[in-house]
RONURO-401013 format. One record per residue (C-alpha): x negated, y, z negated; residue in one letter. Coordinates in nm, 3 decimals. Layout:
<atom px="X" py="Y" pz="Z" resn="A"/>
...
//
This chain:
<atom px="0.342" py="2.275" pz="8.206" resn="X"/>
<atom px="0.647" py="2.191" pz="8.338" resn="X"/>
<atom px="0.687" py="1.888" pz="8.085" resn="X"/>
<atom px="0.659" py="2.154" pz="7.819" resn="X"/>
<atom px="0.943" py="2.360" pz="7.953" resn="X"/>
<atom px="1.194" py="2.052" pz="7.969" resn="X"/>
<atom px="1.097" py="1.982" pz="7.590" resn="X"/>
<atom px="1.139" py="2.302" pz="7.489" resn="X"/>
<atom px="1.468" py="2.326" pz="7.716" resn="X"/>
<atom px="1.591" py="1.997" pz="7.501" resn="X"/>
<atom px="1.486" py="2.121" pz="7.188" resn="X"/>
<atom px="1.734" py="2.400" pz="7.227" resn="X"/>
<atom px="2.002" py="2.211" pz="7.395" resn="X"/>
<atom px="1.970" py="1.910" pz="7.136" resn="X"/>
<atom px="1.772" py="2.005" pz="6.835" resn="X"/>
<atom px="1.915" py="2.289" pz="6.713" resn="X"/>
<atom px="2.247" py="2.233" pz="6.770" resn="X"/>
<atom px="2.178" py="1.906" pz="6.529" resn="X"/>
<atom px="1.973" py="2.103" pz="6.327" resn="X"/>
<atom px="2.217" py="2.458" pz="6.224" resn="X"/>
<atom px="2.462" py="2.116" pz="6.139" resn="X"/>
<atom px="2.270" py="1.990" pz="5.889" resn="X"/>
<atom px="2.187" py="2.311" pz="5.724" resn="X"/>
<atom px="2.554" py="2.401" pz="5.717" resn="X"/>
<atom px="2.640" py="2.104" pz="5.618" resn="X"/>
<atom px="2.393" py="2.120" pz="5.330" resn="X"/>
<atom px="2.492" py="2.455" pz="5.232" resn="X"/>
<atom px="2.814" py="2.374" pz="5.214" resn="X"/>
<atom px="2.757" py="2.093" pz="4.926" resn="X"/>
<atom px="2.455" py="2.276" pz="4.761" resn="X"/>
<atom px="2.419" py="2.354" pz="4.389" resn="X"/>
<atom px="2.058" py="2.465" pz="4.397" resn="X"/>
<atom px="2.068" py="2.842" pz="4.371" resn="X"/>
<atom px="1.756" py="2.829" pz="4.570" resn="X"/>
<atom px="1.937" py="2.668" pz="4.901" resn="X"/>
<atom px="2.023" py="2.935" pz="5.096" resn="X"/>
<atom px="1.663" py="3.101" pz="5.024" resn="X"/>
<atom px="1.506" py="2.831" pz="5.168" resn="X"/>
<atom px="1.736" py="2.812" pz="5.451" resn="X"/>
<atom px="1.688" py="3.198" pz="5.535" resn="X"/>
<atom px="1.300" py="3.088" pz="5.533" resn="X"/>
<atom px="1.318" py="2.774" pz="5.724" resn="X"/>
<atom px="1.548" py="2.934" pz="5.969" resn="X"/>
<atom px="1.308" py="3.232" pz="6.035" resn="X"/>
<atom px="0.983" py="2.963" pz="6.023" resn="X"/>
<atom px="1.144" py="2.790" pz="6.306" resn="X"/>
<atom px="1.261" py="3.048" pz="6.527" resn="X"/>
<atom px="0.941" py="3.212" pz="6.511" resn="X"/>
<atom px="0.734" py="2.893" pz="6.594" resn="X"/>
<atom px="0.923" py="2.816" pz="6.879" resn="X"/>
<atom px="0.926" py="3.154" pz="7.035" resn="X"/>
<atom px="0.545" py="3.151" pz="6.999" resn="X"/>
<atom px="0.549" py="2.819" pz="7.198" resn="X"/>
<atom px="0.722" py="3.025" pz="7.463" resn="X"/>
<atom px="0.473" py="3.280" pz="7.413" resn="X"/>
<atom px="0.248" py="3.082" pz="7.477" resn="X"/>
<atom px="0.359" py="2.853" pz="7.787" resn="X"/>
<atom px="0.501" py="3.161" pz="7.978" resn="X"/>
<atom px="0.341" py="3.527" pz="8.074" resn="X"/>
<atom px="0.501" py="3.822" pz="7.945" resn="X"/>
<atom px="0.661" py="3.918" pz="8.250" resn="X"/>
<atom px="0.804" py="3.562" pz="8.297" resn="X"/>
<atom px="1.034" py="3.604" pz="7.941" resn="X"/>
<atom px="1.109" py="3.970" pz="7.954" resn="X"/>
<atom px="1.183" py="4.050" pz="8.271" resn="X"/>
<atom px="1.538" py="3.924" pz="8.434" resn="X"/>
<atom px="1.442" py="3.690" pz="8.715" resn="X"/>
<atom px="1.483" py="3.858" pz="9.051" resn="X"/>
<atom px="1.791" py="3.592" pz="9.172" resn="X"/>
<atom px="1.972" py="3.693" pz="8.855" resn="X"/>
<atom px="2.016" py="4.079" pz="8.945" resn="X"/>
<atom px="2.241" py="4.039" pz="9.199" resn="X"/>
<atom px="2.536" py="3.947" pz="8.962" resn="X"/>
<atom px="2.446" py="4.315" pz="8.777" resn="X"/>
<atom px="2.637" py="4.445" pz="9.075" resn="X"/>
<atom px="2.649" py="4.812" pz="9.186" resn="X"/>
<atom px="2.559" py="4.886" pz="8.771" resn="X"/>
<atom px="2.230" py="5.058" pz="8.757" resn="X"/>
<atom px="1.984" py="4.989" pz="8.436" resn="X"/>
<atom px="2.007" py="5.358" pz="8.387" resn="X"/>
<atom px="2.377" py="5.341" pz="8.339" resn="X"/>
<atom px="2.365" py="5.042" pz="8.072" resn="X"/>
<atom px="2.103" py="5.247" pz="7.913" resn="X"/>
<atom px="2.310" py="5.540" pz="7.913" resn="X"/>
<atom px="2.649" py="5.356" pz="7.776" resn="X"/>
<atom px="2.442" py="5.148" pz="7.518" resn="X"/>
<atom px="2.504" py="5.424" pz="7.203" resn="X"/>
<atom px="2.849" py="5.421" pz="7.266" resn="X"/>
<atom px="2.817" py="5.029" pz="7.226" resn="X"/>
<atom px="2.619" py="5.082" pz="6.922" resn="X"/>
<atom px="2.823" py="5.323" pz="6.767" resn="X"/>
<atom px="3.202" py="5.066" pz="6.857" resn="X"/>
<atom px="2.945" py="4.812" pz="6.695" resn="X"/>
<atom px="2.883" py="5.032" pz="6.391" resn="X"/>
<atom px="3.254" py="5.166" pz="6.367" resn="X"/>
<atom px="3.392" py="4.881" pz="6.128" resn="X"/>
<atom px="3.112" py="4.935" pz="5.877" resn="X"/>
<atom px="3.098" py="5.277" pz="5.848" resn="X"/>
<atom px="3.501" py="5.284" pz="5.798" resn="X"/>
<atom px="3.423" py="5.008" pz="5.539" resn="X"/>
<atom px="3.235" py="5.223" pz="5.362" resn="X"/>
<atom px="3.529" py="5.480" pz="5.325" resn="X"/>
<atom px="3.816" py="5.256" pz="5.346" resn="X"/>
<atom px="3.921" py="5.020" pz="5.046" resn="X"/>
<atom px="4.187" py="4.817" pz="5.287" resn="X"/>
<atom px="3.934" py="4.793" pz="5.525" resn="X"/>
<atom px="3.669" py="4.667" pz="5.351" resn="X"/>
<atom px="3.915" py="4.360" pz="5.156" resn="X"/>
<atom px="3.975" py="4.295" pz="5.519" resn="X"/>
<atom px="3.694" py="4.236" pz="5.616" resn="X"/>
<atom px="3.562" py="4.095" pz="5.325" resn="X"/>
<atom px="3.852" py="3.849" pz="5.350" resn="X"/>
<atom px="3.666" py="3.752" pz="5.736" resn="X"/>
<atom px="3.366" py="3.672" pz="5.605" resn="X"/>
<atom px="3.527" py="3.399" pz="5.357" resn="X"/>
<atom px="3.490" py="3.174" pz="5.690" resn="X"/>
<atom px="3.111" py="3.190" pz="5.694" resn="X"/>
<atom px="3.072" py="3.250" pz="5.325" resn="X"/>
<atom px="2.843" py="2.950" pz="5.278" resn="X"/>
<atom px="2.610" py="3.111" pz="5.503" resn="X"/>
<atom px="2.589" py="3.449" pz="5.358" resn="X"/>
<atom px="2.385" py="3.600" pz="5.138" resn="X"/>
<atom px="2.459" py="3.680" pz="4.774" resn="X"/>
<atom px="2.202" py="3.819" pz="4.535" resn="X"/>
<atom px="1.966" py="4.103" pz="4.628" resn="X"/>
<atom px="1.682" py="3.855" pz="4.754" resn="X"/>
<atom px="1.911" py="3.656" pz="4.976" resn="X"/>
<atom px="2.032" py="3.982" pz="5.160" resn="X"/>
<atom px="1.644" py="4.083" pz="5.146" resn="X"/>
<atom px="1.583" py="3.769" pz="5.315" resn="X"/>
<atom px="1.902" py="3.792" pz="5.513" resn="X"/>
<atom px="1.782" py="4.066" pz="5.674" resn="X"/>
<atom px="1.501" py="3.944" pz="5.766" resn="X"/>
<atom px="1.656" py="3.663" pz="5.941" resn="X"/>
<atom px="1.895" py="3.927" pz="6.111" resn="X"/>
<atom px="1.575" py="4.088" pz="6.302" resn="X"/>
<atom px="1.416" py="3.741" pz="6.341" resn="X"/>
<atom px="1.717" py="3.622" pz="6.528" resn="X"/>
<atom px="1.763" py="3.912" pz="6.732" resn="X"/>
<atom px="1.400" py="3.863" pz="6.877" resn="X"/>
<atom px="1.343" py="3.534" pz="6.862" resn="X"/>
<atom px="1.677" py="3.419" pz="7.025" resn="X"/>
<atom px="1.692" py="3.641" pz="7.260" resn="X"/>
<atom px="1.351" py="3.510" pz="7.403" resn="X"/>
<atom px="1.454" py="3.176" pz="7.369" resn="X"/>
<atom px="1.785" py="3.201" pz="7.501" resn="X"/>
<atom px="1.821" py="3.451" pz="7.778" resn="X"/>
<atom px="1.387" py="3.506" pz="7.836" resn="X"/>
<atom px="1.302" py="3.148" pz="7.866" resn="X"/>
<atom px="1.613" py="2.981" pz="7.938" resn="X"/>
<atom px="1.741" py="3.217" pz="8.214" resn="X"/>
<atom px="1.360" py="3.173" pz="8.373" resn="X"/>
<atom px="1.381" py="2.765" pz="8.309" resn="X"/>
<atom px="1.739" py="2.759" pz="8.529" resn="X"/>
<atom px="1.656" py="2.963" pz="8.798" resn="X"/>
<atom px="1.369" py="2.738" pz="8.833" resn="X"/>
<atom px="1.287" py="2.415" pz="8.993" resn="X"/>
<atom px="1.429" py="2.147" pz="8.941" resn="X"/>
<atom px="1.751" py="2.339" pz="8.858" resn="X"/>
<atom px="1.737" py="2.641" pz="9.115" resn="X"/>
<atom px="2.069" py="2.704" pz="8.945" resn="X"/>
<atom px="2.306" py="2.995" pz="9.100" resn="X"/>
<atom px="2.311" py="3.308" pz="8.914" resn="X"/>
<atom px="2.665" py="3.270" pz="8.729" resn="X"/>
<atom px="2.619" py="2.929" pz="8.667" resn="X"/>
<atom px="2.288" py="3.011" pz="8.492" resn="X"/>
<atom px="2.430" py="3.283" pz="8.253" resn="X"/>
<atom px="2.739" py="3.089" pz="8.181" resn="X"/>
<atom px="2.509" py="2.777" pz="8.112" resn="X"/>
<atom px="2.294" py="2.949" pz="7.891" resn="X"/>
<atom px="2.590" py="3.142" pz="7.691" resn="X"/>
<atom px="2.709" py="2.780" pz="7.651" resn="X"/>
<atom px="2.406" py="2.690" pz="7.466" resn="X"/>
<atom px="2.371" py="2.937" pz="7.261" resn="X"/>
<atom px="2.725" py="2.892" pz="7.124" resn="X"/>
<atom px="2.644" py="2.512" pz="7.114" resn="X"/>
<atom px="2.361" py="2.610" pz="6.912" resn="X"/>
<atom px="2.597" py="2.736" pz="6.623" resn="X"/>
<atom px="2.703" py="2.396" pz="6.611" resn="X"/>
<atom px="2.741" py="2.394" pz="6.195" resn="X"/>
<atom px="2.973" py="2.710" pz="6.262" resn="X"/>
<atom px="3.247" py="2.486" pz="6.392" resn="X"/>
<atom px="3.459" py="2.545" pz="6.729" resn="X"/>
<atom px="3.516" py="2.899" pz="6.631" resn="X"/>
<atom px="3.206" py="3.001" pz="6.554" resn="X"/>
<atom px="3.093" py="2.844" pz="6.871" resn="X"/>
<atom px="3.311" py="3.022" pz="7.064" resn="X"/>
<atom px="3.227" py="3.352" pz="6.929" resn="X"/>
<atom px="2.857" py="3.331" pz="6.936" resn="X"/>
<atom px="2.909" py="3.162" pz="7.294" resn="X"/>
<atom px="3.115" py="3.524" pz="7.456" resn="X"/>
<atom px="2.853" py="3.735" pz="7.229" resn="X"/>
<atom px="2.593" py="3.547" pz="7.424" resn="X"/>
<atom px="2.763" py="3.620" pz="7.736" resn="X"/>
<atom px="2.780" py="3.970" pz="7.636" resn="X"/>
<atom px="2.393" py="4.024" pz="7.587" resn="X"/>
<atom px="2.323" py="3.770" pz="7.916" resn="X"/>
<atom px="2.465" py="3.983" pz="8.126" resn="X"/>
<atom px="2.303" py="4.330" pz="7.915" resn="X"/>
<atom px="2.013" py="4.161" pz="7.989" resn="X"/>
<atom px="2.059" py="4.141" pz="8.350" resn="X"/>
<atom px="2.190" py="4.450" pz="8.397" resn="X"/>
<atom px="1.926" py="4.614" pz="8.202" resn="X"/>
<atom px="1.620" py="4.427" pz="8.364" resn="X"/>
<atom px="1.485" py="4.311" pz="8.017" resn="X"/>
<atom px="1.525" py="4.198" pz="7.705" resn="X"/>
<atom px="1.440" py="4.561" pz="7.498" resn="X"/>
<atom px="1.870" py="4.606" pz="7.542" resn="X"/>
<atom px="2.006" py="4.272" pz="7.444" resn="X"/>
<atom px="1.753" py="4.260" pz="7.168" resn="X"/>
<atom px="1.825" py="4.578" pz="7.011" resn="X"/>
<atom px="2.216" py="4.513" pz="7.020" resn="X"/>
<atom px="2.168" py="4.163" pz="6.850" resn="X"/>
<atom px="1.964" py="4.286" pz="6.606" resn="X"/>
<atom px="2.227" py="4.540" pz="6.477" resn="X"/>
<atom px="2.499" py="4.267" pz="6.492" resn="X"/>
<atom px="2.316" py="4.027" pz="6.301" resn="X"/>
<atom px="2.224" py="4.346" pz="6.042" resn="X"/>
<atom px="2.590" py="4.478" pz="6.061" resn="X"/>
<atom px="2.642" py="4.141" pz="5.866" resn="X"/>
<atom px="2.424" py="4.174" pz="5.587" resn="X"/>
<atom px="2.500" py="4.533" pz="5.543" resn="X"/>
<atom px="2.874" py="4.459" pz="5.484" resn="X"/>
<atom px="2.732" py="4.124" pz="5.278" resn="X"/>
<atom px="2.569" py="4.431" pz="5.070" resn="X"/>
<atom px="2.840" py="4.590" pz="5.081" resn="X"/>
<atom px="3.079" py="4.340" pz="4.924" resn="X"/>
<atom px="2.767" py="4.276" pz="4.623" resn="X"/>
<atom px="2.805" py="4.633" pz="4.538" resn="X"/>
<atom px="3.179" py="4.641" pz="4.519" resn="X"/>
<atom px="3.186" py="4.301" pz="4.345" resn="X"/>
<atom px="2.923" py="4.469" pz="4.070" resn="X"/>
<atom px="3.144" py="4.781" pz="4.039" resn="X"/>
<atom px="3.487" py="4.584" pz="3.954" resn="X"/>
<atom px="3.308" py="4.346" pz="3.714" resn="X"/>
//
C-alpha cells in the first residue's frame, strides 16, 4: 500500500504540475471553440479519478480528519472559534462580487484582473456551466488530495515530517501544481493553500477548507458571468 501512496504522492508533485502546463499552454494557442470545454471536462475527469484512488487506498478518517501531530500548530485556536469566524471569511470573500454587481468601476477593475487568466476562463453560457462545475470539483477533490492525503502521506513514515514543515510542503505543491499559471499564479494559489492548510488544521477536517475553496473557485465564474452579461448589454 505504501507503494501506492508514493505514486500517488509523485503524481501530484510531478504530473500535474506537467500536466496544468500543457493545458495552458494549449489553451493559450487554441482555435477550436471546443478547447476549453474539453479542458473543463478533462480537468474534472482527472481530479475525480484520482481522489477516488485516495478513496480507495485510505479510510475515511485517514483523509478527513487532521492528523493528530498536525494540531499542535492550531495553537490555543479552538475548532469552535474557526467555525464561528468562518461567515465573516465568507462574507470578506464575497465582498468584491457583490460590490461588482453595484459598482461599474469596480467591476472594469476587476474585469481588467482577470485579463491575466483569461485563457482559462470561461466564455459562453456552457463553459461557465461547465466552469462551475469544475469550481465544486476542485474544491473537493483538491482539498482531499492536497491537504487529506498529502498532510496524512508527510506525517507518515518514511517522512515523519514536523508539523510546519508539512503544511508549508504541501502549500508548496499545490502552488507548484498551477504550474501553467506562471510564477504568479503559483504564488497565489501556493498562500491560498496555506490559508485552507492551516483552516484545515484548525478546524479538525476538511468540511471548512472545502467549503471556502469551493466559493473561491465559484466567486470566479460568477464574476466570469458577470463580465458575459455586461459584455451582452454594451453590444
Amino acid at each position: 500500500m505504501m507503494i501506492a501512496f508514493h505514486l500517488m504522492a509523485a503524481l501530484m508533485a510531478l504530473a500535474f504540475p506537467a500536466w496544468d502546463y500543457w493545458e495552458a499552454k494549449r489553451l493559450r494557442t487554441a482555435r477550436h471553440p471546443l478547447a476549453r470545454t474539453q479542458c473543463y471536462i478533462r480537468c474534472c475527469a482527472v481530479l475525480w479519478l484520482s481522489t477516488f484512488a485516495v478513496m480507495a487506498m485510505m479510510p475515511l478518517q485517514g483523509w478527513w480528519n487532521v492528523p493528530p501531530g498536525l494540531r499542535q500548530l492550531a495553537g490555543a485556536v479552538s475548532s469552535d472559534f474557526m467555525l464561528g469566524v468562518l461567515p465573516a471569511l465568507l462574507v470578506a470573500l464575497m465582498l468584491p462580487l457583490i460590490l461588482a454587481v453595484f459598482s461599474q468601476a469596480m467591476r472594469q477593475k476587476i474585469f481588467a484582473q482577470l485579463a491575466e487568466i483569461d485563457y482559462l476562463l470561461p466564455q459562453t453560457r456552457t463553459e461557465i456551466a461547465l466552469f462551475a462545475g469544475v469550481s465544486v470539483t476542485a474544491g473537493i477533490c483538491e482539498e482531499v488530495l492536497y491537504r487529506g492525503f498529502l498532510f496524512a502521506y508527510l506525517q507518515s513514515a518514511p517522512w515523519n515530517l514536523d508539523p510546519v514543515t508539512t503544511l508549508l510542503l504541501a502549500s508548496a505543491m499545490f502552488g507548484i501544481a498551477h504550474f501553467g499559471q506562471g510564477l504568479k499564479g503559483m504564488l497565489l494559489t501556493g498562500t491560498i493553500g496555506l490559508f485552507l492548510g492551516y483552516l484545515y488544521i484548525a478546524t479538525g477536517s476538511l468540511l471548512a477548507p472545502i467549503i471556502v475553496h469551493i466559493l473561491i473557485d465559484l466567486r470566479a465564474t460568477a464574476l466570469c458571468y458577470l463580465r458575459a452579461v455586461t459584455q451582452r448589454q454594451a453590444a
